[in-house]
C-alpha positions in Angstrom: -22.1 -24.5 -29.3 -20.8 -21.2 -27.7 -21.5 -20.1 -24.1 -22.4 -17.2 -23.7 -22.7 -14.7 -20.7 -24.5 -11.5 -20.6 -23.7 -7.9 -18.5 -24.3 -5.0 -18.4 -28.0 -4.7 -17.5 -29.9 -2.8 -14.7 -32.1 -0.3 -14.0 -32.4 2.9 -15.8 -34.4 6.4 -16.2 -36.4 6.9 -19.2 -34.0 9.0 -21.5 -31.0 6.9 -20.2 -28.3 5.1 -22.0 -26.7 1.5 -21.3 -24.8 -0.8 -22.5 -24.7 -4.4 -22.8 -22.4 -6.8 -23.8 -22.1 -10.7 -24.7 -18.9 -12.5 -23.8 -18.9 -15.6 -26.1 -16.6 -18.6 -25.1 -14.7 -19.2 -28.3 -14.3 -17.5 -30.9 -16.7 -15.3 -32.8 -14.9 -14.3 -36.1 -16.8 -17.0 -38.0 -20.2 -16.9 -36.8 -22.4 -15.5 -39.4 -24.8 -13.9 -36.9 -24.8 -12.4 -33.5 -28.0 -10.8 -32.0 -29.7 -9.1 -29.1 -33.2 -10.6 -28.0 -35.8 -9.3 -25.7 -39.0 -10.2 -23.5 -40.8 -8.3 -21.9 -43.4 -10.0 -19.1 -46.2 -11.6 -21.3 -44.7 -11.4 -24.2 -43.0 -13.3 -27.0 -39.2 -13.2 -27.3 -38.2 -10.4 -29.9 -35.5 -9.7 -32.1 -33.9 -6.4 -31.4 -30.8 -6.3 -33.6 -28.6 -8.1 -35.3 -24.8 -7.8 -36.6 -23.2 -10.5 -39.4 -19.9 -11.5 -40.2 -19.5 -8.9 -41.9 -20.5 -6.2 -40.4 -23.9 -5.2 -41.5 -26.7 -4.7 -38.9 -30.3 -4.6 -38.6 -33.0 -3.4 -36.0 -35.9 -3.9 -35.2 -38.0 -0.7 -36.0 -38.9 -0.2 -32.4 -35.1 0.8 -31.4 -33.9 1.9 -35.2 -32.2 5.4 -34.0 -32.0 5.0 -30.5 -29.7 1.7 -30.4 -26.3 0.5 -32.2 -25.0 -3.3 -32.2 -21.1 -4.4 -32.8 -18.9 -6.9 -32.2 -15.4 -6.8 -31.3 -14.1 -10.3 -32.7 -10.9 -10.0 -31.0 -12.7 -10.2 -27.8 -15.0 -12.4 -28.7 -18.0 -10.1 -28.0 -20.6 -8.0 -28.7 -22.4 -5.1 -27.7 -25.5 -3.3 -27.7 -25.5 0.2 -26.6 -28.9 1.7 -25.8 -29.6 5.1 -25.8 -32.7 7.6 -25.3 -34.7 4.5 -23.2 -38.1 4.1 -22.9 -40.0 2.1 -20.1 -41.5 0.0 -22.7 -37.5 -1.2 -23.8 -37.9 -3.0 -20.2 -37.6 -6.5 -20.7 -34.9 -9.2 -20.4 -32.5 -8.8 -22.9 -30.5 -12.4 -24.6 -28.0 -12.6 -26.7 -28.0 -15.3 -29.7 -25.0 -16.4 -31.3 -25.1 -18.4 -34.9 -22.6 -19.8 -37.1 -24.5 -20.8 -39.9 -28.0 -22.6 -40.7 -26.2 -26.0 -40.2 -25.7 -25.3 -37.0 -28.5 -24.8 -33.8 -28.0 -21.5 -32.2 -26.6 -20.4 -28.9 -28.5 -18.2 -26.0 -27.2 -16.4 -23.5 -29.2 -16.5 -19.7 -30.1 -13.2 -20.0 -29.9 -10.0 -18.5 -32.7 -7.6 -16.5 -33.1 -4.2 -18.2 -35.4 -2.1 -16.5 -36.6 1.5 -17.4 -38.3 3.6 -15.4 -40.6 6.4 -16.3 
């Protein structure tokens, strides 16, 4: 497994932008998905986006528009920059790293994203 360590988080008006990034360990260049998480208080961990090996991305529909996701292999991280926030994008955000479904994934400890209205 991969450690990972998240940054980038913190508190934010409503209509804001930040960005967060994932700093893996080892390399990247082979994992077949990397992904940003959330929870909010009371709530079930959701996925928000996620970015394969090669490139393609998905989002939850929730931040399809407002949010991007990429991954600099060279560095051996990824991103997520969040734009136009809304207090309900307050949550802890993780970041979930994957090689393959042979393999158990990674989590990051998280990071404290907090919009306020």
């Amino acid at each position: 497994q991969v450690r990972l360590v998240e940054s980038g988080g913190g508190l934010v008006q409503a209509g804001g932008s930040l960005r967060l990034s994932c700093a893996a360990s080892g390399s990247i260049l082979n994992f077949n998905t990397m992904a940003w998480y959330r929870q909010a208080p009371g709530n079930q961990r959701e996925l928000v986006a996620t970015i394969t090996s090669d490139g393609s991305t998905n989002f939850a529909d929730s931040v399809k528009g407002r949010f991007t996701i990429s991954r600099d292999n060279a560095k051996n991280t990824v991103y997520l920059q969040m734009n136009s926030l809304k207090p309900e994008d307050t949550a802890v955000y993780y970041c979930y790293a994957r090689p393959n479904a042979l393999y158990a994934p990674s989590w990051g400890q998280g990071t404290q994203v907090t919009v306020s209205s």
